[in-house]
N, CA, C and O atoms as CSV, one atom per row, in Angstrom:
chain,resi,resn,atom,element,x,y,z
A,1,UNK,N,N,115.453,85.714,116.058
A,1,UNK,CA,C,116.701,85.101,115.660
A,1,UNK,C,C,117.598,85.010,116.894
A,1,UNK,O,O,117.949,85.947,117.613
A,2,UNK,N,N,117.897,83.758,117.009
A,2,UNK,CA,C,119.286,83.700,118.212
A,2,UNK,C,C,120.384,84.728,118.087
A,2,UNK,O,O,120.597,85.465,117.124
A,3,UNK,N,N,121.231,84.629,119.552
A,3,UNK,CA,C,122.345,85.685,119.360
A,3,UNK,C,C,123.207,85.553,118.686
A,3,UNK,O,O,124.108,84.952,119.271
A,4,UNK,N,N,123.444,85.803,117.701
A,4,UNK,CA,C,124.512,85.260,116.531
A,4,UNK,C,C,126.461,85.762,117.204
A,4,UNK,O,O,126.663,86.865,117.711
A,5,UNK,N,N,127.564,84.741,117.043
A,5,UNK,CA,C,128.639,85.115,117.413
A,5,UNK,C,C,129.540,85.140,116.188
A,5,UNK,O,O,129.104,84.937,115.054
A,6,UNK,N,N,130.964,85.430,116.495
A,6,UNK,CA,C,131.503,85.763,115.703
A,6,UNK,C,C,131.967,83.774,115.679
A,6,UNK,O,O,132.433,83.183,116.653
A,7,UNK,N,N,131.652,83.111,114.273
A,7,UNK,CA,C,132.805,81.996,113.806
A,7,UNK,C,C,131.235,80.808,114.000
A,7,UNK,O,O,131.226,79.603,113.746
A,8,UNK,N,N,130.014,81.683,114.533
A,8,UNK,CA,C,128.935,80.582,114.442
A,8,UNK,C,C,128.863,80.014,112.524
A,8,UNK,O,O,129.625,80.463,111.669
A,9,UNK,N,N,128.126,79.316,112.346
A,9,UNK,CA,C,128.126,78.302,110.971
A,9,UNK,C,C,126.659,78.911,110.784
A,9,UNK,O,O,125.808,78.760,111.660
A,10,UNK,N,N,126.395,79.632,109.556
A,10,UNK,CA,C,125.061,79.995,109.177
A,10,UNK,C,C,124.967,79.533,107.804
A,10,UNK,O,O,125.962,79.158,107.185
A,11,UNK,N,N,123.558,79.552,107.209
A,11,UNK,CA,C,123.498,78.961,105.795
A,11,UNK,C,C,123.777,80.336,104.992
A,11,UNK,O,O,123.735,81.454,105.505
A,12,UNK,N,N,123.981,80.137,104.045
A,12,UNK,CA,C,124.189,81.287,102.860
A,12,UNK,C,C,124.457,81.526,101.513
A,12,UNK,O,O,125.244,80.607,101.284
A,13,UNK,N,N,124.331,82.159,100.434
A,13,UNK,CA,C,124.039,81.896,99.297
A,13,UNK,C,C,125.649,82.189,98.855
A,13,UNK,O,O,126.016,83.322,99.162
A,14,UNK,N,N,126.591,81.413,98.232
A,14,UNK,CA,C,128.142,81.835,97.800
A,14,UNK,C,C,128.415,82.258,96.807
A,14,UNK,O,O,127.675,81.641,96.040
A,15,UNK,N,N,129.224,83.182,96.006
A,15,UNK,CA,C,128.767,83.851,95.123
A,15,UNK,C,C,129.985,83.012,94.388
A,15,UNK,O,O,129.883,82.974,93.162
A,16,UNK,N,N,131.094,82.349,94.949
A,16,UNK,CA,C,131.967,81.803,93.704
A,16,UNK,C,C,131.524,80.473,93.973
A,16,UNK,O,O,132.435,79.908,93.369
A,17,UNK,N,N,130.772,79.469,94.448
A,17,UNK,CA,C,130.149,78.444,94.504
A,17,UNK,C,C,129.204,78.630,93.585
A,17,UNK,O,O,129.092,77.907,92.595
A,18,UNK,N,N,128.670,79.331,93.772
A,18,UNK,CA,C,127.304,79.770,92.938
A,18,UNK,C,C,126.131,78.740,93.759
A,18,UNK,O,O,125.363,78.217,92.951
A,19,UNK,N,N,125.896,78.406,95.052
A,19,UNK,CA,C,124.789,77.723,95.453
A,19,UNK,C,C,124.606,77.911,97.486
A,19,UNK,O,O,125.139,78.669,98.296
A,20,UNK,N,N,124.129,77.385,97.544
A,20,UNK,CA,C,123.697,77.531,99.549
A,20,UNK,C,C,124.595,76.644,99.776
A,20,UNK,O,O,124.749,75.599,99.144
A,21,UNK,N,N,125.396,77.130,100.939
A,21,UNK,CA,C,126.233,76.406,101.637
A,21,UNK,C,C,126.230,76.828,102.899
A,21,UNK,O,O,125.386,77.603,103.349
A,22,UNK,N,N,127.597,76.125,103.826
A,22,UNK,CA,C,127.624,76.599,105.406
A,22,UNK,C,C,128.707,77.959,104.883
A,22,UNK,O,O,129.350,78.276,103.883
A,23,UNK,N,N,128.424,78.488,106.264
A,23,UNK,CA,C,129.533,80.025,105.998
A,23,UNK,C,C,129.532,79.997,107.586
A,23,UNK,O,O,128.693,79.491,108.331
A,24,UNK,N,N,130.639,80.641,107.884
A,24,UNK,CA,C,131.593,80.777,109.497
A,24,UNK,C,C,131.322,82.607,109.033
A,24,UNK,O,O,131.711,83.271,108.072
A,25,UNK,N,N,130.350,82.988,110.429
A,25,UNK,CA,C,130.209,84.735,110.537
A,25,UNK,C,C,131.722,85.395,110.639
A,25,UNK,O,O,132.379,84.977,111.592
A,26,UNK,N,N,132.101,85.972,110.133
A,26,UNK,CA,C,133.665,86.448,110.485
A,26,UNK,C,C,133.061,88.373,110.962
A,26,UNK,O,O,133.817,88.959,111.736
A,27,UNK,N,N,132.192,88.911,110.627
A,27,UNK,CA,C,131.941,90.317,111.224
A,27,UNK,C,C,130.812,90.509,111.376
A,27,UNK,O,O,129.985,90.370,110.476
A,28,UNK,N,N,130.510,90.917,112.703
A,28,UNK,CA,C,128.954,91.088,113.032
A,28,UNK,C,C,128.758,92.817,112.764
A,28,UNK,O,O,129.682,93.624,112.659
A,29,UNK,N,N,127.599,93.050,112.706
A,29,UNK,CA,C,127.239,94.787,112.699
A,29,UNK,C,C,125.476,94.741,112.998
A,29,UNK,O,O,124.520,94.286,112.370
A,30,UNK,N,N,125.636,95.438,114.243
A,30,UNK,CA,C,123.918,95.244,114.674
A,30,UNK,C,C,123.575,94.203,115.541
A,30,UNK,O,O,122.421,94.126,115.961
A,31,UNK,N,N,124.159,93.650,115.761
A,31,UNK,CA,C,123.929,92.098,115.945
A,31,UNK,C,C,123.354,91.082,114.907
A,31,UNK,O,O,122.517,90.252,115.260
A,32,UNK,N,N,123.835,91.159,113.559
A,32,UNK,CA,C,123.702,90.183,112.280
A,32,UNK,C,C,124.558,90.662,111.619
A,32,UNK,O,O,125.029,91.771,111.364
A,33,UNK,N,N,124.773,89.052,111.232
A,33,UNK,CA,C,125.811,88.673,110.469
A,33,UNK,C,C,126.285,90.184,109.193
A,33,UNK,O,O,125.325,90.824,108.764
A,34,UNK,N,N,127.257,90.465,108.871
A,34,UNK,CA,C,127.899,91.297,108.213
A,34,UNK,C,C,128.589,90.737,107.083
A,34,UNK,O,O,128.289,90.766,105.890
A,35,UNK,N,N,129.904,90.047,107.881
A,35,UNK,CA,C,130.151,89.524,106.507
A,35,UNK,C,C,130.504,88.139,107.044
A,35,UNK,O,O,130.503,87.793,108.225
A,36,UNK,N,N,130.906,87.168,105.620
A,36,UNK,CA,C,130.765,85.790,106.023
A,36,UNK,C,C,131.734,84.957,105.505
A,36,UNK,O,O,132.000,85.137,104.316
A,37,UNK,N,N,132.423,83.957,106.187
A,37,UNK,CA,C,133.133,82.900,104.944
A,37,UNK,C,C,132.763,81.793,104.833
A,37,UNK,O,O,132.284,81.034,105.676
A,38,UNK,N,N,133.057,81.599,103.354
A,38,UNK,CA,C,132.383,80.074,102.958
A,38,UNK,C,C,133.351,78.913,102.812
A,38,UNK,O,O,134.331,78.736,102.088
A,39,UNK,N,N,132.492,77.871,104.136
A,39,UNK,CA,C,133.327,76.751,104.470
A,39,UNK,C,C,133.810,75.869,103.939
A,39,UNK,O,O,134.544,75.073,104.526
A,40,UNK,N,N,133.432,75.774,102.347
A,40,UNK,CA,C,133.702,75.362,101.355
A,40,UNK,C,C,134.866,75.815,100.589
A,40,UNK,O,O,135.662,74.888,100.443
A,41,UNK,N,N,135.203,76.780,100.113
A,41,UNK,CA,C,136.106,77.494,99.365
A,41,UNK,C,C,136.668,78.799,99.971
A,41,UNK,O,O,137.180,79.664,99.261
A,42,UNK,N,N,136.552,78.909,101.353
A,42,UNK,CA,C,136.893,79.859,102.026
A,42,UNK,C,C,136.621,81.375,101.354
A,42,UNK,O,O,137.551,82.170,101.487
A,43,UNK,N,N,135.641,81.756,100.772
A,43,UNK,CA,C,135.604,83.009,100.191
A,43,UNK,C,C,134.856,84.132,100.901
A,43,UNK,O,O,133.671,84.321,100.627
A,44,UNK,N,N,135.369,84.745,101.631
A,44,UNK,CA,C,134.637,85.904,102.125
A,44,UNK,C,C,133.917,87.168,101.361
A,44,UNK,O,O,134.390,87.891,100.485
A,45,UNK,N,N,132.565,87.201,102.004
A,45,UNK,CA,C,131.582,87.798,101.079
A,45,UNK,C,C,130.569,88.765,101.877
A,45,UNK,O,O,130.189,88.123,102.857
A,46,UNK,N,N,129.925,90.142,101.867
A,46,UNK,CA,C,129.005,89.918,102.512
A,46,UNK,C,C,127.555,89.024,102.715
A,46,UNK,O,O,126.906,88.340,101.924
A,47,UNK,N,N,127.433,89.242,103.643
A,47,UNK,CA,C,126.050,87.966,103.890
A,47,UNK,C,C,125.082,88.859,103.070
A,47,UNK,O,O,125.095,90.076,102.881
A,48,UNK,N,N,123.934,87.540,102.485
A,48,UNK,CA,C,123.340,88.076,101.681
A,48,UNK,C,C,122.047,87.507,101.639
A,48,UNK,O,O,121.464,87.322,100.571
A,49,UNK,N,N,121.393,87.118,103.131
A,49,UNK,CA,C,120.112,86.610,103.588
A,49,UNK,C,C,119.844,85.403,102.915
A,49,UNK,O,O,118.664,85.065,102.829
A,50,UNK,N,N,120.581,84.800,102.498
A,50,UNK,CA,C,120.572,83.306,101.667
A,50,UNK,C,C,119.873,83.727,100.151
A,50,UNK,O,O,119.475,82.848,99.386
A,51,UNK,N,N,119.795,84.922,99.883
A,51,UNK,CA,C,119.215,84.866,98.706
A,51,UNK,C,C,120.359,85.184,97.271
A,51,UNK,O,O,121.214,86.054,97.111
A,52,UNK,N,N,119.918,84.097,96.432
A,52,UNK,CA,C,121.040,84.179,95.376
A,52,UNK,C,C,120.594,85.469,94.459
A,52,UNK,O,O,119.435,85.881,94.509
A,53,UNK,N,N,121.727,86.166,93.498
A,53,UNK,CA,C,121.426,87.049,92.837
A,53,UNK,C,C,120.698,86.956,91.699
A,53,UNK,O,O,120.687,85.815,91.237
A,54,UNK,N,N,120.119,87.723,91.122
A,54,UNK,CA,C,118.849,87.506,90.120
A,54,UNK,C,C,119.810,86.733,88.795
A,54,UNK,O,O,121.016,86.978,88.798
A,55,UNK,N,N,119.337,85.957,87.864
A,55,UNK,CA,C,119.676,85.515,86.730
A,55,UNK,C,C,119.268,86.309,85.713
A,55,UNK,O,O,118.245,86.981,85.583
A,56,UNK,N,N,120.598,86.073,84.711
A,56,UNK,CA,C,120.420,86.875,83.175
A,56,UNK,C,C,119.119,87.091,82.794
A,56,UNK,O,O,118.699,88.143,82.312
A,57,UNK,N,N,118.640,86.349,82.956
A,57,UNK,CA,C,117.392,85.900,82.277
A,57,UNK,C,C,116.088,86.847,83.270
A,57,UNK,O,O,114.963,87.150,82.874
A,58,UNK,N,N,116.591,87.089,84.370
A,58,UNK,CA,C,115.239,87.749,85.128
A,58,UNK,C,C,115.928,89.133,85.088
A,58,UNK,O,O,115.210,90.112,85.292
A,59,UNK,N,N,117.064,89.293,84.881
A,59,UNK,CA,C,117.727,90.407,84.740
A,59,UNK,C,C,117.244,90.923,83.363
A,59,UNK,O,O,117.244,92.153,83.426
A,60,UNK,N,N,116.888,90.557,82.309
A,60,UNK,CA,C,117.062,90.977,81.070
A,60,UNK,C,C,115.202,91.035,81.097
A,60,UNK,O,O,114.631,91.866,80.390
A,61,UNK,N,N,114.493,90.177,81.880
A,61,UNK,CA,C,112.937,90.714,81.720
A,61,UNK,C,C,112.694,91.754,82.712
A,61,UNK,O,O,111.587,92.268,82.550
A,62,UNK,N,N,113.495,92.331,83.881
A,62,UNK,CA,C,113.356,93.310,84.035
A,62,UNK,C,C,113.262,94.303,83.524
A,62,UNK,O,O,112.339,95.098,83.703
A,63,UNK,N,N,114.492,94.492,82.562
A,63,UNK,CA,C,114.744,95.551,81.789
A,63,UNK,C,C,113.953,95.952,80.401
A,63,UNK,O,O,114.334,96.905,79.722
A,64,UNK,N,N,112.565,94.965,79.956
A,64,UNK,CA,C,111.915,94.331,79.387
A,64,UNK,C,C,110.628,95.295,79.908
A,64,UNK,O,O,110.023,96.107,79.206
A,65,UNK,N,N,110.416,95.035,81.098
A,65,UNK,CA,C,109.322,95.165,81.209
A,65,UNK,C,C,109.734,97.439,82.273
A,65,UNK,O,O,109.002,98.155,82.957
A,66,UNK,N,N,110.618,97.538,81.968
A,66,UNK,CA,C,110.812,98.755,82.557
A,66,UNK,C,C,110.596,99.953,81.063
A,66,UNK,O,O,109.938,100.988,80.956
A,67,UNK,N,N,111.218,99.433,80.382
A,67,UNK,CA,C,111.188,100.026,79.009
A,67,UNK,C,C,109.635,99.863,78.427
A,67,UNK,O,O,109.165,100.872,77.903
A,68,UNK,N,N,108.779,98.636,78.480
A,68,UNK,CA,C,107.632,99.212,78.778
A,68,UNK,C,C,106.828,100.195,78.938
A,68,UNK,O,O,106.143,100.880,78.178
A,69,UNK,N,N,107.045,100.155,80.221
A,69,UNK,CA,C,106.488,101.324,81.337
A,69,UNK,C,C,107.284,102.726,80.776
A,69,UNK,O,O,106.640,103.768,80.651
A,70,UNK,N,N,108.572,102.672,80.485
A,70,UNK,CA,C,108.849,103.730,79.373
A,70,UNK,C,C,108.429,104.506,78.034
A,70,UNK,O,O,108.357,105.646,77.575
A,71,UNK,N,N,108.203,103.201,77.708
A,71,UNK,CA,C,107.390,103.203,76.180
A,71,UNK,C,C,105.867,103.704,76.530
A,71,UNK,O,O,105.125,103.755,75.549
A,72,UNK,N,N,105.501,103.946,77.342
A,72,UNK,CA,C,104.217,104.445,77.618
A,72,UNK,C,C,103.949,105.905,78.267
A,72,UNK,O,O,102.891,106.535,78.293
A,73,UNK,N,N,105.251,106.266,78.795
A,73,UNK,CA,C,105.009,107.578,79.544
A,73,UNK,C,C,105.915,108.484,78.309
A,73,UNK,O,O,105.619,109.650,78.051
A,74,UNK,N,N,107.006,107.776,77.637
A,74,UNK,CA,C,107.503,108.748,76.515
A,74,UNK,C,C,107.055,109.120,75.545
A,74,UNK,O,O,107.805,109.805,74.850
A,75,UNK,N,N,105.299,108.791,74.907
A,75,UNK,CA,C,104.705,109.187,73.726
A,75,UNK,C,C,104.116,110.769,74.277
A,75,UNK,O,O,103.881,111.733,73.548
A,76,UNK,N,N,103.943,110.690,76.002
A,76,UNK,CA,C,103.187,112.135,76.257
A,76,UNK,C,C,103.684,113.079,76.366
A,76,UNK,O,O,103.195,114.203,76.474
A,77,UNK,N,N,105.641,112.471,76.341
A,77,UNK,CA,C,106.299,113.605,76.651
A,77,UNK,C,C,106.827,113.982,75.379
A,77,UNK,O,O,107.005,115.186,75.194
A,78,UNK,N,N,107.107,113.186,74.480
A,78,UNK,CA,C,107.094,113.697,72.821
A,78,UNK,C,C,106.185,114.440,71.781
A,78,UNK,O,O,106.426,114.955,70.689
A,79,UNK,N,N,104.894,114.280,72.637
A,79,UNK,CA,C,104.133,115.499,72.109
A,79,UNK,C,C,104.062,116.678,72.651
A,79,UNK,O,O,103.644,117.701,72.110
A,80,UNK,N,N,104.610,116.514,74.100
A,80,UNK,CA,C,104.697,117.730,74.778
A,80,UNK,C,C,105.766,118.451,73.444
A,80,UNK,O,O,105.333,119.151,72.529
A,81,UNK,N,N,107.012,118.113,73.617
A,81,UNK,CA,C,107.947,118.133,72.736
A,81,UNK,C,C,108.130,118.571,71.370
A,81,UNK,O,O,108.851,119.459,70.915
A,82,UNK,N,N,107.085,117.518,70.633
A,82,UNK,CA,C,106.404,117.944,68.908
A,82,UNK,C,C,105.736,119.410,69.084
A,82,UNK,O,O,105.952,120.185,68.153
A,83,UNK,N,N,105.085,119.806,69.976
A,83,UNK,CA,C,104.019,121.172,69.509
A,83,UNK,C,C,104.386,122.101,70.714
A,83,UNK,O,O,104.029,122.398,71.854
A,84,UNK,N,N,105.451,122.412,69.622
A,84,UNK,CA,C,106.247,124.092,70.898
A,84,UNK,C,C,104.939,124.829,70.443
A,84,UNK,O,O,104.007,124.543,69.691
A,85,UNK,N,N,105.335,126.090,71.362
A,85,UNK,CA,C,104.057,127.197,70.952
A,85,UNK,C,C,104.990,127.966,69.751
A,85,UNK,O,O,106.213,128.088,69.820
A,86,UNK,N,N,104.267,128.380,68.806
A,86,UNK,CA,C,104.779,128.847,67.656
A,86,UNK,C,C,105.760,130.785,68.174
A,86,UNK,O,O,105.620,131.443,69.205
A,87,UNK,N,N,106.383,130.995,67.297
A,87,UNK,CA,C,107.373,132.118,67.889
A,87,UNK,C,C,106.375,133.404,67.659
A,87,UNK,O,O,105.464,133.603,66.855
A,88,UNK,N,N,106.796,133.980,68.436
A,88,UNK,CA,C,106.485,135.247,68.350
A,88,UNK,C,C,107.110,136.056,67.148
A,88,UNK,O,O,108.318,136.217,66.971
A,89,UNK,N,N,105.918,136.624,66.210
A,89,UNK,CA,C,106.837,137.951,65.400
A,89,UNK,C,C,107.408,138.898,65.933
A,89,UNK,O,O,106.814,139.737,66.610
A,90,UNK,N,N,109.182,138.907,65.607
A,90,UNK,CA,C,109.221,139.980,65.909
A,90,UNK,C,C,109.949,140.794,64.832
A,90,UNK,O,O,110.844,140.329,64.126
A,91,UNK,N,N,109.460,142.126,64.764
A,91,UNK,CA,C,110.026,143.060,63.516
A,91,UNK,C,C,111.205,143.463,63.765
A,91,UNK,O,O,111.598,143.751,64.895
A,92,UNK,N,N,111.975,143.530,62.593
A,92,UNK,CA,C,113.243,143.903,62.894
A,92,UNK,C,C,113.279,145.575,62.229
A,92,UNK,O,O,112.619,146.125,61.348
A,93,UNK,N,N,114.309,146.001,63.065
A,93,UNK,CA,C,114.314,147.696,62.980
A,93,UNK,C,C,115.242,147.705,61.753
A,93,UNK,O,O,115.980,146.782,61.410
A,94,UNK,N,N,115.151,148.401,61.399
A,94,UNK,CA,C,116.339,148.687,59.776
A,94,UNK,C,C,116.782,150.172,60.017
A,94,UNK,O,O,117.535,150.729,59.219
């Protein structure tokens, strides 16, 4: 990647646009971009590798397919659970 400066024009994903646009680097850290404004609606954001954030919809089959993977490890721990070891007698003194 070239040497990036502060006010160069990079592409980037805008989060109140909601799409790829130009953005002006306003803070570098590392030497890449940090944070960014968008030349469009002037909204400063951090940079976010041009990638837009996941949708409801991939958001909600995540959570889909995690509960899953839940639903499969919580039947072994509910039988752990169901069959305590039975109590010990103990006599009581009178």
């Amino acid at each position: 990647m070239p040497d990036l400066r502060l006010g160069d024009v990079i592409d980037d994903y805008c989060v109140k646009c909601r799409r790829l646009t130009n953005h002006s680097i306003v803070s570098l850290m590392n030497g890449s971009a940090a944070k960014v404004r968008c030349r469009t609606c002037y909204n400063d954001h951090d940079y976010r590798n041009e990638q837009a954030p996941p949708t409801k919809k991939e958001l909600a089959r995540q959570k889909e397919l995690y509960n899953e993977v839940l639903s499969g490890v919580a039947p072994a721990a509910e039988a752990a659970v169901a069959d305590p070891p039975p109590p010990a007698d103990k006599k009581k003194k009178k």
